[in-house]
TORKOL-571346 format. One record per atom (N, C-alpha, C): residue number from 1; atom name; residue in one letter; x, y, z. Coordinates in steps of 0.1 Angstrom, whole numbers, plus 5000, padded with zeros to 4 digits. Layout:
BEGIN
 resi name resn   c1   c2   c3
  NUM   CA    A    X    Y    Z
...
//
This chain:
BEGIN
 resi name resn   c1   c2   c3
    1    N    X 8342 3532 0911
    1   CA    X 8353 3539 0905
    1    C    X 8351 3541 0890
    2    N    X 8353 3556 0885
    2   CA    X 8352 3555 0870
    2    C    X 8365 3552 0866
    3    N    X 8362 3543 0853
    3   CA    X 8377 3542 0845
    3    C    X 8377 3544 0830
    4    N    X 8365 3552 0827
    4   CA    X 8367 3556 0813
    4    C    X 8379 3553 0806
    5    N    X 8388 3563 0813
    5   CA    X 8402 3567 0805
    5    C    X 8411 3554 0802
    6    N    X 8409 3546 0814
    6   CA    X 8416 3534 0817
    6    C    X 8416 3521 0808
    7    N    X 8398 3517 0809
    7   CA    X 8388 3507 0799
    7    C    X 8385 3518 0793
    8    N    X 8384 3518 0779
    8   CA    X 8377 3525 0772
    8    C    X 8365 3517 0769
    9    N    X 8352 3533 0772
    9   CA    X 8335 3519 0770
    9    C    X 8331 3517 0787
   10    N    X 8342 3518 0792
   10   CA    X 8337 3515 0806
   10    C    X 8331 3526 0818
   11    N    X 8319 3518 0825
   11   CA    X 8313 3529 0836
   11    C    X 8319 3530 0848
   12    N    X 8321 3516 0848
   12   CA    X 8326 3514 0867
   12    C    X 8334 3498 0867
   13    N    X 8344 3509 0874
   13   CA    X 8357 3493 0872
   13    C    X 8357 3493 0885
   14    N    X 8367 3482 0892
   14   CA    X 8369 3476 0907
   14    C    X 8387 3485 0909
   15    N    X 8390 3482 0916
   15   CA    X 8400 3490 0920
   15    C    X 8414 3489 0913
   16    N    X 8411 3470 0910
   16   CA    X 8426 3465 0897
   16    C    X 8416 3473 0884
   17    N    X 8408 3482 0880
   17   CA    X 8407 3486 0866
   17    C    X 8405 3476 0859
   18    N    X 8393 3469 0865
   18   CA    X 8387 3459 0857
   18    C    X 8373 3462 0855
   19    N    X 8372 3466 0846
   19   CA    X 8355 3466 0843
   19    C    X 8344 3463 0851
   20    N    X 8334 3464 0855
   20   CA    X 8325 3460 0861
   20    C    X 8313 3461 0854
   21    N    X 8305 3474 0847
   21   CA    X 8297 3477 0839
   21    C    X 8302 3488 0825
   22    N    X 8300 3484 0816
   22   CA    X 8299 3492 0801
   22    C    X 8291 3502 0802
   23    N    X 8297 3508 0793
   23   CA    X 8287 3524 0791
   23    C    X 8276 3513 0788
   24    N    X 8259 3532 0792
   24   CA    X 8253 3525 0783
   24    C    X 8249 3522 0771
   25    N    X 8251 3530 0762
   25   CA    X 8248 3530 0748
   25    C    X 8255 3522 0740
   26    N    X 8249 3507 0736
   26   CA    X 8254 3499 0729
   26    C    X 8268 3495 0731
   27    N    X 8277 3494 0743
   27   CA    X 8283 3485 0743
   27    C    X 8282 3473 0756
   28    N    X 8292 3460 0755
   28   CA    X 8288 3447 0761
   28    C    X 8299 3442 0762
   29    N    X 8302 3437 0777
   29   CA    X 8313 3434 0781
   29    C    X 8320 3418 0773
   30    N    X 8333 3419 0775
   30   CA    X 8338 3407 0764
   30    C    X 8351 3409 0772
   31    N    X 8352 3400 0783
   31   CA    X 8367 3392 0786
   31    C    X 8373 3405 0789
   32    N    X 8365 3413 0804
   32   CA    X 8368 3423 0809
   32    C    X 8367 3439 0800
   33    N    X 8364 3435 0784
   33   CA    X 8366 3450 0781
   33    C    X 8351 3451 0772
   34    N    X 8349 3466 0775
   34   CA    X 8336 3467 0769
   34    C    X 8342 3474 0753
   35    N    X 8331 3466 0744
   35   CA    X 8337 3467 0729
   35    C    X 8321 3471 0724
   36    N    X 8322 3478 0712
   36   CA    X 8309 3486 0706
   36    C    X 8297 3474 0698
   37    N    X 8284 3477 0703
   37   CA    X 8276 3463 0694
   37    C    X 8269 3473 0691
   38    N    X 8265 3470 0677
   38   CA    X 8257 3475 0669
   38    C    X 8243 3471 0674
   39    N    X 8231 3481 0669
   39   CA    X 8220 3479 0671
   39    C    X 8209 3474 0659
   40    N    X 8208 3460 0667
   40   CA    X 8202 3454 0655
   40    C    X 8183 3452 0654
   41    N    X 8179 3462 0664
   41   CA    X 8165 3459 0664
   41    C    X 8162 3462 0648
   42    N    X 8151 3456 0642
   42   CA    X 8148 3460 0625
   42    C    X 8137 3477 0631
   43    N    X 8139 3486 0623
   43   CA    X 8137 3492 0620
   43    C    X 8143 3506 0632
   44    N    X 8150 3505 0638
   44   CA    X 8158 3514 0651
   44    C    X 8168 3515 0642
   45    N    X 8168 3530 0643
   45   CA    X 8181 3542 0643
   45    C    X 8191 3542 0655
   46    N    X 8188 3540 0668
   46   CA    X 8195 3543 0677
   46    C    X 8193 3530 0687
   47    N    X 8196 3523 0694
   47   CA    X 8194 3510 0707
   47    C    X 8198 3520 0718
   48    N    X 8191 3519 0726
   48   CA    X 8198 3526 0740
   48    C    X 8207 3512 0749
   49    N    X 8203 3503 0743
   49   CA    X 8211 3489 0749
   49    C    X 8205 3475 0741
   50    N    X 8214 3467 0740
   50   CA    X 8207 3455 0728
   50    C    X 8195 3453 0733
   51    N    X 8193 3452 0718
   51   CA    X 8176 3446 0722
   51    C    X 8166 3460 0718
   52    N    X 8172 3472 0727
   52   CA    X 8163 3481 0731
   52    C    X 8162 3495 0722
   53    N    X 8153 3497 0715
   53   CA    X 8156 3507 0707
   53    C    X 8147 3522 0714
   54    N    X 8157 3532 0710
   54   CA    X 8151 3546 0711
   54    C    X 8147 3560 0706
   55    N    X 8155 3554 0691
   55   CA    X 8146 3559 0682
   55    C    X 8145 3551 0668
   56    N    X 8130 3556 0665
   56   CA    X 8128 3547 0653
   56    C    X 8131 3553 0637
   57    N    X 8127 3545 0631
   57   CA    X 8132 3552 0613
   57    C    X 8116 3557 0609
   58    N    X 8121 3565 0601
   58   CA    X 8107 3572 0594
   58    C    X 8099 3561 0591
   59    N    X 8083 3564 0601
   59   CA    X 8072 3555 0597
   59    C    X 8067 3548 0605
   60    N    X 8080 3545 0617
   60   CA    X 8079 3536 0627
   60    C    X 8077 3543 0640
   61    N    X 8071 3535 0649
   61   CA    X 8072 3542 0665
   61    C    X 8075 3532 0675
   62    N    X 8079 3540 0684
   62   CA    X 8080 3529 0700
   62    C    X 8067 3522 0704
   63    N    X 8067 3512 0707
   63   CA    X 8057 3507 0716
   63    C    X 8061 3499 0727
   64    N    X 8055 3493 0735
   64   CA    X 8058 3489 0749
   64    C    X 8057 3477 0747
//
């Protein structure tokens, strides 16, 4: 079930509109609600999820 409107941040709640998974782009669930985390990889413009970056800053590139 979506519950965007319901949880805001959220992908898929259970049927009480409880969270189950966070969007994906940088947010992370916290005591049922998904709240925004910054992306802290060093040198990423964008995290497509912590940890994981998808774009880099001038100079830099992805690697595996």
């Amino acid at each position: 079930m979506q519950c965007g409107k319901v949880v805001p941040g959220c992908k898929r709640c259970d049927r009480d509109k409880t969270c189950l998974q966070c969007a994906d782009d940088r947010f992370r669930l916290v005591a049922g609600a998904c709240v925004f985390q910054p992306c802290t990889v060093p040198h990423c413009l964008d995290c497509a999820s912590a940890g994981r970056c998808r774009l880099c800053s001038d100079g830099y590139r992805l690697t595996r």
